[in-house]
C-alpha positions in Angstrom: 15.7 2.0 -23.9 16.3 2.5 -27.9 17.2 -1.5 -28.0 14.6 -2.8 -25.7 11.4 -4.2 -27.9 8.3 -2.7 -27.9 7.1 -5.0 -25.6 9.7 -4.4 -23.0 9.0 -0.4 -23.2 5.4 -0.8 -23.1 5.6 -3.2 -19.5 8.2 -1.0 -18.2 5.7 2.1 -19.3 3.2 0.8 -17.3 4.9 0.0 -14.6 5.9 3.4 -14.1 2.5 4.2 -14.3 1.2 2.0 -11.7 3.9 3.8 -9.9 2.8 7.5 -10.5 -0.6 7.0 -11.8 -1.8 4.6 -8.9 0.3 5.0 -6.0 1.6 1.6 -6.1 4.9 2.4 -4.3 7.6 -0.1 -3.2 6.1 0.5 0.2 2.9 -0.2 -1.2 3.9 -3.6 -2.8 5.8 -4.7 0.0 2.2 -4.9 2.1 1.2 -7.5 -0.2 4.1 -10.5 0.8 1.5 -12.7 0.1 1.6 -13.2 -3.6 -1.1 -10.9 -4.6 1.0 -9.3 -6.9 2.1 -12.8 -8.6 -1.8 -13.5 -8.7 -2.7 -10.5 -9.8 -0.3 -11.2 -13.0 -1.4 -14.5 -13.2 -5.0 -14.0 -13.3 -4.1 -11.1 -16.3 -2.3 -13.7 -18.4 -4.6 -16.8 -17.5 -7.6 -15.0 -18.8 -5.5 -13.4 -21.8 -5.3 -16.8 -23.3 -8.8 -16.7 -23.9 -10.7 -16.4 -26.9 -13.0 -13.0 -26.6 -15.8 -14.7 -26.1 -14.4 -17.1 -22.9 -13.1 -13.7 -21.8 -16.7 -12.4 -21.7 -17.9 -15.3 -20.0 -15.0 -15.8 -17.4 -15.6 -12.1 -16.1 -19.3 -11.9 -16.2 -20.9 -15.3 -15.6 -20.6 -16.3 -12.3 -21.4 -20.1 -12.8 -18.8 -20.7 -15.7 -15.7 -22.3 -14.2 -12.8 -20.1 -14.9 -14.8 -17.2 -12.8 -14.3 -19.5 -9.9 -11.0 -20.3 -11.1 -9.8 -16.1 -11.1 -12.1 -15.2 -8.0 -9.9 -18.1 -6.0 -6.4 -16.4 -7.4 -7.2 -13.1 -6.8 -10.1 -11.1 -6.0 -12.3 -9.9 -8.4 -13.0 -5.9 -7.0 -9.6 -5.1 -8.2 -9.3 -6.9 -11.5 -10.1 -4.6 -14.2 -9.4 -6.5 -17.8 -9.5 -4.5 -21.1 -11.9 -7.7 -22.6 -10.5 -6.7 -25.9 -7.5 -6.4 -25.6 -5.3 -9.0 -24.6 -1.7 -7.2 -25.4 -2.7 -4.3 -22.5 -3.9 -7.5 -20.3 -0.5 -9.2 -21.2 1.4 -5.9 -20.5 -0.2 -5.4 -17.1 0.7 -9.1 -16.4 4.3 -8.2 -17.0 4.4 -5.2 -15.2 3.0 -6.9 -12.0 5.6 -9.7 -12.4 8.1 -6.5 -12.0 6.6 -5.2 -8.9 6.8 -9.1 -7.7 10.0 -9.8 -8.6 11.5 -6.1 -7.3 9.5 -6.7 -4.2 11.0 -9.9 -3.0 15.0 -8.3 -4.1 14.1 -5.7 -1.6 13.0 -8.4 1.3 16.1 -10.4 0.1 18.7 -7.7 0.6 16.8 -6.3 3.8 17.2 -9.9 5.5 21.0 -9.7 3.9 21.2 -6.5 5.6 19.7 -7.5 8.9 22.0 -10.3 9.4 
């Protein structure tokens, strides 16, 4: 991984953490076929892009907007943002986009498999 940036390392890091750290096993991903894991990235880069104080107000004020906006694309009881820091927000975005994209190879080559 020597010529992979930093950024790469870092979301490929934490992937592997989600992995070990959190249980979230290909088996586990593949229970969520219906884009959670795509939401769950989007809602960690859409609120990224946010100065610190939107971020405040997107997570903790019910009535603003973009709170509706995030609790629509994915649930707020499991989004946990690190308000200050947008690069570890950004990273878990990326990460999730891996579990998405490794989730829907495996469906693809088990419906190549099955036919």
């Amino acid at each position: 991984m020597a010529d992979l940036s930093q950024a790469l390392q870092d979301v490929i890091n934490e992937r592997r953490r989600q992995c070990t750290d959190e249980g979230y096993t290909a088996e586990h991903d593949d229970a969520h076929a219906d884009g959670e894991l795509a939401r769950a990235a989007a809602v960690y880069a859409l609120v990224s892009a946010l100065h610190d104080e939107e971020r405040k107000s997107a997570l903790y004020v019910s009535g603003l907007h973009m709170f509706s906006v995030v609790r629509r694309i994915w649930p707020a009881r499991w989004y946990n943002p690190k308000i200050k820091d947008r690069r570890r927000d950004l990273v878990r975005a990326g990460a999730l986009i891996v579990a998405e994209i490794e989730r829907l190879d495996r469906k693809s080559h088990q419906s190549a498999v099955a036919k």
